[in-house]
VEXTORRO-232240 format. One line per field, with one value per atom (N, C-alpha, C, CB): atom name; x, y, z; residue in one letter. Coordinates in steps of 0.001 Angstrom, whole numbers, plus 500000, padded with zeros to 6 digits. Glycine has a CB too. Example, Ala and Ser with C-alpha at 12.3 -4.5 7.8 and 13.67 -1.06 7.14 Angstrom:
REM VEXTORRO-232240
atom <- [N CA C CB N CA C CB] .
xx <- [513190 512300 513200 511308 512850 513670 512900 514084] .
yy <- [494310 495500 496700 495527 497750 498940 500030 499402] .
zz <- [507800 507800 507800 509046 507080 507140 507870 505725] .
rest <- [A A A A S S S S] .
//
This chain:
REM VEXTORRO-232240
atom <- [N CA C CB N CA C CB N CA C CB N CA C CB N CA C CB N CA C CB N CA C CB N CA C CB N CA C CB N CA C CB N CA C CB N CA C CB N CA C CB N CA C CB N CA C CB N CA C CB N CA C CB N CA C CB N CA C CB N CA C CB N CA C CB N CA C CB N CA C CB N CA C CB N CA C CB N CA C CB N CA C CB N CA C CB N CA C CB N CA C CB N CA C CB N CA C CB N CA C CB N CA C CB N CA C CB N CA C CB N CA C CB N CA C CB N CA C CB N CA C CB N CA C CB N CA C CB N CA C CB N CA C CB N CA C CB N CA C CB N CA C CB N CA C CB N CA C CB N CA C CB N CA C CB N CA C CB N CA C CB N CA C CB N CA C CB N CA C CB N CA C CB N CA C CB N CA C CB N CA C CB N CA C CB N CA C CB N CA C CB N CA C CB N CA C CB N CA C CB N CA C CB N CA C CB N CA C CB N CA C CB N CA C CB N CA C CB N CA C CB N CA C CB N CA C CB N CA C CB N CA C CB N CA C CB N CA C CB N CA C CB N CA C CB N CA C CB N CA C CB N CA C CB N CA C CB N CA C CB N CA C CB N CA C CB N CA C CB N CA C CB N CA C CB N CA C CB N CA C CB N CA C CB N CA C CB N CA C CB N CA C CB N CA C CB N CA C CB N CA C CB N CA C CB N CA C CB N CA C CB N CA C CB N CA C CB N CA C CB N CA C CB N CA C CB N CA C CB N CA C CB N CA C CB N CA C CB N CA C CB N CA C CB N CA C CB N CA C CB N CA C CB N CA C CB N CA C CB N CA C CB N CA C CB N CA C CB N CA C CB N CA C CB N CA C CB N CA C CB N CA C CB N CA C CB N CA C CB N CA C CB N CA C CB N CA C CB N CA C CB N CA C CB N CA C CB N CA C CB N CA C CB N CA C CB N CA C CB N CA C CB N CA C CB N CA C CB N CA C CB N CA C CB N CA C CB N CA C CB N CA C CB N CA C CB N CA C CB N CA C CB N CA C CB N CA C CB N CA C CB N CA C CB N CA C CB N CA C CB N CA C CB N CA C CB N CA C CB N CA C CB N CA C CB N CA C CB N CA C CB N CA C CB N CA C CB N CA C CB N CA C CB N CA C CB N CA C CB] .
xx <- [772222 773580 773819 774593 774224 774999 776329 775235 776469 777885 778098 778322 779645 780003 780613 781111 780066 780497 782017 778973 782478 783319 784107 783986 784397 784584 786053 783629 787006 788502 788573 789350 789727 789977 791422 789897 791548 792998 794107 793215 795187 795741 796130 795286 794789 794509 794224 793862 795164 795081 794076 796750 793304 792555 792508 791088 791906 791719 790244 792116 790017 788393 787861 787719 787459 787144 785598 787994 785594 783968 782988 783962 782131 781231 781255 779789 782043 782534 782648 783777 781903 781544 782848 779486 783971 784406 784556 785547 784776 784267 784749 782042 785276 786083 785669 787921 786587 786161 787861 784532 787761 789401 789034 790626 790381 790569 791804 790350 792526 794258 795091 795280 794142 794798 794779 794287 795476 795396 794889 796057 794049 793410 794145 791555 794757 794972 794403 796541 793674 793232 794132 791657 794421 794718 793645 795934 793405 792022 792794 790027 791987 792324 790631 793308 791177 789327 789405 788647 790760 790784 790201 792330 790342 790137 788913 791241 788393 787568 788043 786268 788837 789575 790401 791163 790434 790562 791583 788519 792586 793346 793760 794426 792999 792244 793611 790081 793467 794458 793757 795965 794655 793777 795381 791986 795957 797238 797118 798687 797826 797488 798642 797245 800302 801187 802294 801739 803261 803565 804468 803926 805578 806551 807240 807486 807396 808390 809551 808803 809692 810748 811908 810351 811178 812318 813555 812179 814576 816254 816181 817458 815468 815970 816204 817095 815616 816156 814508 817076 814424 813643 813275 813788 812005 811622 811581 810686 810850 810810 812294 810308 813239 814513 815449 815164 815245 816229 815186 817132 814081 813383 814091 811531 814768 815280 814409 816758 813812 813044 812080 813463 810765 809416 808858 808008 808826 808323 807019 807975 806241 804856 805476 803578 806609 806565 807762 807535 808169 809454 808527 811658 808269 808023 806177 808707 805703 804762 804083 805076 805030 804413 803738 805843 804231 803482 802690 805144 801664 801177 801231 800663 801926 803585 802424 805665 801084 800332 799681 799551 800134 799703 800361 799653 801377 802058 802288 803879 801915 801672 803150 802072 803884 805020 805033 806908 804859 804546 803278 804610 802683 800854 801060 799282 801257 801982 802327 802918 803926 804759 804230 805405 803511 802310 801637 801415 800767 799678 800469 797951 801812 802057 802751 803282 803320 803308 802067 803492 800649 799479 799017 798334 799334 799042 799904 799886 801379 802037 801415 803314 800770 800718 799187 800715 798600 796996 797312 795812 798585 798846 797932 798518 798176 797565 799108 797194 798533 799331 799512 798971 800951 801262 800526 803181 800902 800226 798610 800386 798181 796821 796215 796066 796601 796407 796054 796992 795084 793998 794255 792327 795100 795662 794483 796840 793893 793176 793711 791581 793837 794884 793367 796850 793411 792113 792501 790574 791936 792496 793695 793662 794350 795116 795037 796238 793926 792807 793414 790940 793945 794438 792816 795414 792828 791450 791422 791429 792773 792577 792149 794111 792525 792447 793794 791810 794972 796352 796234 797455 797014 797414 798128 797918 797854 798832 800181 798910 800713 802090 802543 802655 801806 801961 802211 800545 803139 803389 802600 805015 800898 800241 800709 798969 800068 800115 799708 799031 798518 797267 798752 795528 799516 800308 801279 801207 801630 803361 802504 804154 801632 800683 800741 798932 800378 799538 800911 798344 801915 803127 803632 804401 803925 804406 804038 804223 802772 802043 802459 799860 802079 802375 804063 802164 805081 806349 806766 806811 806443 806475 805423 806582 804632 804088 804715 803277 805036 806137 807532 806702 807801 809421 809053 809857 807786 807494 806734 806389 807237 806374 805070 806660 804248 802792 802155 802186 801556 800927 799350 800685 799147 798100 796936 798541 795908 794778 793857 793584 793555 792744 793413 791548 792957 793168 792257 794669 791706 791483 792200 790512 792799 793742 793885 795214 793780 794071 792818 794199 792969 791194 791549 789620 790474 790343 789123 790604 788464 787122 787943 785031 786755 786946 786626 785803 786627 785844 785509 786417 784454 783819 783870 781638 784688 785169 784184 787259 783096 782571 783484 781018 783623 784339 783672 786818 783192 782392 783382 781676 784062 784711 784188 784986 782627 782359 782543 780621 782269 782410 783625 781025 784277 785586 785051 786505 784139 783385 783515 782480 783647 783566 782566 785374 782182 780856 782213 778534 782560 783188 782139 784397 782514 781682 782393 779865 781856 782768 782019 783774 782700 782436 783178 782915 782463 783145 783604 782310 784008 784685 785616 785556] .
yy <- [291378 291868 292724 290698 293942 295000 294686 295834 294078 294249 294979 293506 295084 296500 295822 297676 296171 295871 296738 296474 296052 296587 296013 297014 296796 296221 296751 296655 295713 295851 295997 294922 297204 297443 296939 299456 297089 296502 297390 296054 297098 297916 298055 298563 297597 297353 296530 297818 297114 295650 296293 295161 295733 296378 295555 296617 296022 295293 295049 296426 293956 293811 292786 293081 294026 292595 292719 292444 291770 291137 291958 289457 292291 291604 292139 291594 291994 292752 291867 293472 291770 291024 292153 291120 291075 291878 291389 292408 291834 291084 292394 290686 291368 292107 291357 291999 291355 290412 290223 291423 289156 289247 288834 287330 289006 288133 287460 288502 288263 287754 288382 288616 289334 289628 288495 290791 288554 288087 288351 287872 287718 287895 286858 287472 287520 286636 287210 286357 286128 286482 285848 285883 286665 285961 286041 286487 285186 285395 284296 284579 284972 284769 284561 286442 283175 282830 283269 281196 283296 283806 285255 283795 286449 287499 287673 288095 286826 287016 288049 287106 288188 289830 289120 290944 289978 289229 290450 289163 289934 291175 291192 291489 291556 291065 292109 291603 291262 291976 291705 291634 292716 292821 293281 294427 292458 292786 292040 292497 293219 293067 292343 294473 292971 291998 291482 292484 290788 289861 290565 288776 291000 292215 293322 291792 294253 295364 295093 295919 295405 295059 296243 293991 297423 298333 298033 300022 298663 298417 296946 299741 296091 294864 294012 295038 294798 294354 293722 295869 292365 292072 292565 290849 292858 293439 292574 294100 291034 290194 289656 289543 289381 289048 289974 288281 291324 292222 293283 292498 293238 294325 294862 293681 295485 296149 297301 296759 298362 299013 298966 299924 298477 297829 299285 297160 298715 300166 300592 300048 299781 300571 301810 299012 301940 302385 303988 300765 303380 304519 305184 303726 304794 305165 305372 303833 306555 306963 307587 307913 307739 308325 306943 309111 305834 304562 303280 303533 303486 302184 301000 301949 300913 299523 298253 299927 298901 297528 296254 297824 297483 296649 295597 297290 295297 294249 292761 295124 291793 290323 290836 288386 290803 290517 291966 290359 293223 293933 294016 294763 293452 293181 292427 292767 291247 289969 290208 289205 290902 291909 292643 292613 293868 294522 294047 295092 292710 292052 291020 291247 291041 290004 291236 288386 292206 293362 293436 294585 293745 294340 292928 295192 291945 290494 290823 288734 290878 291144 291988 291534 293435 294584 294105 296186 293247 292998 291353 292685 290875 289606 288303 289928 288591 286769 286137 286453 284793 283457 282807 282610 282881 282722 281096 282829 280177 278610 278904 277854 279667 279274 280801 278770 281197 281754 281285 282309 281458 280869 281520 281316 280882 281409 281433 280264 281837 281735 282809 282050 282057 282598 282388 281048 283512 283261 284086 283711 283403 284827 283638 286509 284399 284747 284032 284598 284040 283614 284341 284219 283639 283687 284022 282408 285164 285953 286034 287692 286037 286187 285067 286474 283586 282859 282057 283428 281917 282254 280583 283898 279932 278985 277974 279227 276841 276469 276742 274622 276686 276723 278505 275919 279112 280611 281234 281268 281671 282631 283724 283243 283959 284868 285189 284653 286483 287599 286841 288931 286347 285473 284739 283761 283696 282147 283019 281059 284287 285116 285339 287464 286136 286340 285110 286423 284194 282939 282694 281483 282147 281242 282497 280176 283596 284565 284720 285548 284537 284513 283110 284538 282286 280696 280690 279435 281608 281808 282427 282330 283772 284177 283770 285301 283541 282752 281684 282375 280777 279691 279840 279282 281319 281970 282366 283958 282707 283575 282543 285143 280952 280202 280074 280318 280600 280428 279836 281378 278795 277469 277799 276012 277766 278162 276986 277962 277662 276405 275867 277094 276640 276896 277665 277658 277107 277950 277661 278056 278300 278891 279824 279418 278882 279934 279600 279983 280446 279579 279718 277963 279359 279111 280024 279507 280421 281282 281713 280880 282003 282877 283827 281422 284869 285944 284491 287634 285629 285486 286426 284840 285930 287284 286438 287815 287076 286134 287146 286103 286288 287062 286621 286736 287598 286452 287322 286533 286683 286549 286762 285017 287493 287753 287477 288825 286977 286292 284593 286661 284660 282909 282839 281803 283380 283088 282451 282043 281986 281759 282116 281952 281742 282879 282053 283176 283064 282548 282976 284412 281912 282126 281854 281427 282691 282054 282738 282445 282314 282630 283186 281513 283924 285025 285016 286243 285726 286096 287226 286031 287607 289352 289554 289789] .
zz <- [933430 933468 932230 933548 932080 931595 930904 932656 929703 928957 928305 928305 928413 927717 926554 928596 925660 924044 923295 923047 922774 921985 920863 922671 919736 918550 918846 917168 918115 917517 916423 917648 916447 914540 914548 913727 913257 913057 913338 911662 914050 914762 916059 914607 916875 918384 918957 918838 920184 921430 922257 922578 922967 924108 925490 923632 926436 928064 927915 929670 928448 928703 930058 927190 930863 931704 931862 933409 932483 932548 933512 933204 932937 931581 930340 931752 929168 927982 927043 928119 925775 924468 923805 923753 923590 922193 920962 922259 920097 918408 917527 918104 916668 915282 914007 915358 913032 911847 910758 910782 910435 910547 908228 912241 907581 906908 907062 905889 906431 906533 908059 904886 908867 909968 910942 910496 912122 912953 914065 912974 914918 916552 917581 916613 918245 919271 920815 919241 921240 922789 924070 922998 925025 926299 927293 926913 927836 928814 930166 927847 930788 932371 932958 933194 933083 933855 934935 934166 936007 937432 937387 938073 936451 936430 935512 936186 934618 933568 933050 933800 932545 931761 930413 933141 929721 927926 927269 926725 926935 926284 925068 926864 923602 922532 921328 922645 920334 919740 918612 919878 917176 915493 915059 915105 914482 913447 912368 913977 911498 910022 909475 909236 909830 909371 910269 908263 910099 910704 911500 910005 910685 911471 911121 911967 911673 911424 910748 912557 909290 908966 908237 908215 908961 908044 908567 908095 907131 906999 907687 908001 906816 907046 908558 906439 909455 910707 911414 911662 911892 912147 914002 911576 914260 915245 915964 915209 915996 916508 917495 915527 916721 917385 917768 916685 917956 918033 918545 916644 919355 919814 921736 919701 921273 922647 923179 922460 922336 922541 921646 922753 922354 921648 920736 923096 919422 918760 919473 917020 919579 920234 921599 921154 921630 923110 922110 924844 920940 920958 919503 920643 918425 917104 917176 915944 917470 917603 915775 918849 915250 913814 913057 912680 913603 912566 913760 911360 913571 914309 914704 914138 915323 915259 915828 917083 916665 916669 915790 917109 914591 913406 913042 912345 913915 913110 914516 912342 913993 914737 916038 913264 915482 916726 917929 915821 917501 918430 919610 917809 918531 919672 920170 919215 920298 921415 922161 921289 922442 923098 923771 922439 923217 924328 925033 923989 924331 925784 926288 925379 926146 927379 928331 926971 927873 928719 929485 927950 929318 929946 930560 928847 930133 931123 932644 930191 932215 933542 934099 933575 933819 934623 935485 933575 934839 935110 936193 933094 936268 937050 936542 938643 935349 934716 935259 932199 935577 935481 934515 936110 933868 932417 932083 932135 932919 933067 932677 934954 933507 933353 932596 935023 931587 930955 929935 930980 928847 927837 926286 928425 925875 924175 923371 923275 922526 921213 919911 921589 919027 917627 916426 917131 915480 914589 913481 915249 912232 911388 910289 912886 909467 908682 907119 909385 907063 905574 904482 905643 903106 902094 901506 901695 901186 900732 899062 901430 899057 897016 896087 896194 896881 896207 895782 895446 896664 896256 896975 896956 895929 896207 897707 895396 897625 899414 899270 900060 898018 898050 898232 896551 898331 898327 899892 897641 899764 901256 901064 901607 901538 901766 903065 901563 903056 904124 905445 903773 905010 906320 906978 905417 905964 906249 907169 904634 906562 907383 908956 906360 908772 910224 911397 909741 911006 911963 912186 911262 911019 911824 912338 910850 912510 913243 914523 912716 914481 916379 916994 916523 916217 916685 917262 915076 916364 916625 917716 915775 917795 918865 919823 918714 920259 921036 921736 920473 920991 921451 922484 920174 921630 921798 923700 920351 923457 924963 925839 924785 925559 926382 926684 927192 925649 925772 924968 925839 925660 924791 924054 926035 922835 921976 922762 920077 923154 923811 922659 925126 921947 920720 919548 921119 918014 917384 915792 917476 915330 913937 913068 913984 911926 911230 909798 911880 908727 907579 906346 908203 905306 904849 903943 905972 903252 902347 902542 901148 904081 904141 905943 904361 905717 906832 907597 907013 908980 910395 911122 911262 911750 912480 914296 911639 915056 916509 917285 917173 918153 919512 920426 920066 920934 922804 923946 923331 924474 926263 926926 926942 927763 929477 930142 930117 930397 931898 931895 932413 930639 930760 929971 930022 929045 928681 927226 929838 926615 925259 924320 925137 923246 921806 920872 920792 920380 918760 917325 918538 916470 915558 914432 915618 913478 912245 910984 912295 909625 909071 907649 909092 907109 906319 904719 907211 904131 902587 902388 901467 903303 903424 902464 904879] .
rest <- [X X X X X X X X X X X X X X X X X X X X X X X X X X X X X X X X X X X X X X X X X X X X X X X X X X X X X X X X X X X X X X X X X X X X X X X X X X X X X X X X X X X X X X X X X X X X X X X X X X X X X X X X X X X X X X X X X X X X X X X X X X X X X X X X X X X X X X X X X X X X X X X X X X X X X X X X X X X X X X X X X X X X X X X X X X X X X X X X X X X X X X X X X X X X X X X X X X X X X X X X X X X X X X X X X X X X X X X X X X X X X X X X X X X X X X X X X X X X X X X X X X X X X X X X X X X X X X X X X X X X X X X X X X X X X X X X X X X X X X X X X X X X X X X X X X X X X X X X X X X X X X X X X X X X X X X X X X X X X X X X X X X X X X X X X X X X X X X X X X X X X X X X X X X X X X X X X X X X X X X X X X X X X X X X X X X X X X X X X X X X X X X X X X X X X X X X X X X X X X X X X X X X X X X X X X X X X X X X X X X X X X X X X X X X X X X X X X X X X X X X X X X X X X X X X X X X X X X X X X X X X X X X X X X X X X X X X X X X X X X X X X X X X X X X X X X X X X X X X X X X X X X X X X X X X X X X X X X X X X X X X X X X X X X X X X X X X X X X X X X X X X X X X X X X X X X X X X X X X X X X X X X X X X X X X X X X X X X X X X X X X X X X X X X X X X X X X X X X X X X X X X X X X X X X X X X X X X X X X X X X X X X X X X X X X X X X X X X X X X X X X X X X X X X X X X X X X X X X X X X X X X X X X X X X X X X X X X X X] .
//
């Protein structure tokens, strides 16, 4: 069998269906996967921070028009609460079943060395997906988050699998 490989950068959500290995490498960003065993199709995300916060107005609770769709000059995927938003957008358009849809959250590693009591970037990331996640009724199946080392996530679309391991990035 023939897989089609592909790497995520930070920034991007992508579609993958099977047979497609995708793999990134995270520190303080976040990965979240939705996978659909009915479809073997995986809709893979890489955000760096948690949310849009110009003029003070949070994107998360007040997104009427999703920046990924209106503000084209700044890469609005970069941030945890817009990439969510998008792939549960591209879940609907692709007909996953929100129930049996397959959460995995990875990523948001305090890389400097910064104390537990410290609100790193990694800590704003993870409880931000875990948040919205929740907000949008979708139950985390799995998760890796936290630490003070990278990760480097494979994930399989035919079997739905991932190889995690972990790194000094």
């Amino acid at each position: 069998m023939i897989y089609d490989r592909k790497f995520i950068g930070a920034g991007e959500v992508i579609i993958a269906k099977s047979p497609s290995v995708i793999w990134t490498v995270l520190g303080s960003c976040i990965t979240v996967v939705f996978y659909s065993p009915m479809h073997k199709t995986a809709i893979f995300s890489h955000a760096q921070l948690p949310e849009n916060n110009k003029q003070g107005v949070k994107c998360h609770t007040n997104c009427i028009h999703p920046c990924y769709t209106v503000d084209k000059s700044e890469p609005s995927l970069k941030y945890v609460s817009c990439s969510i938003n998008y792939m549960i957008e591209m879940a609907a358009k692709e007909n996953f079943i929100k129930n049996k849809t397959k959460v995995l959250l990875f990523g948001g590693a305090s890389m400097f060395g910064f104390t537990m009591t410290t609100q790193t970037v990694g800590t704003q990331n993870y409880e931000m997906a875990r948040k919205y996640l929740k907000d949008n009724g979708l139950h985390i199946d799995f998760e890796d988050v936290g630490g003070t080392q990278g990760r480097k996530i494979i994930f399989d679309t035919q079997f739905g699998e991932f190889t995690l391991t972990y790194t000094n990035a």
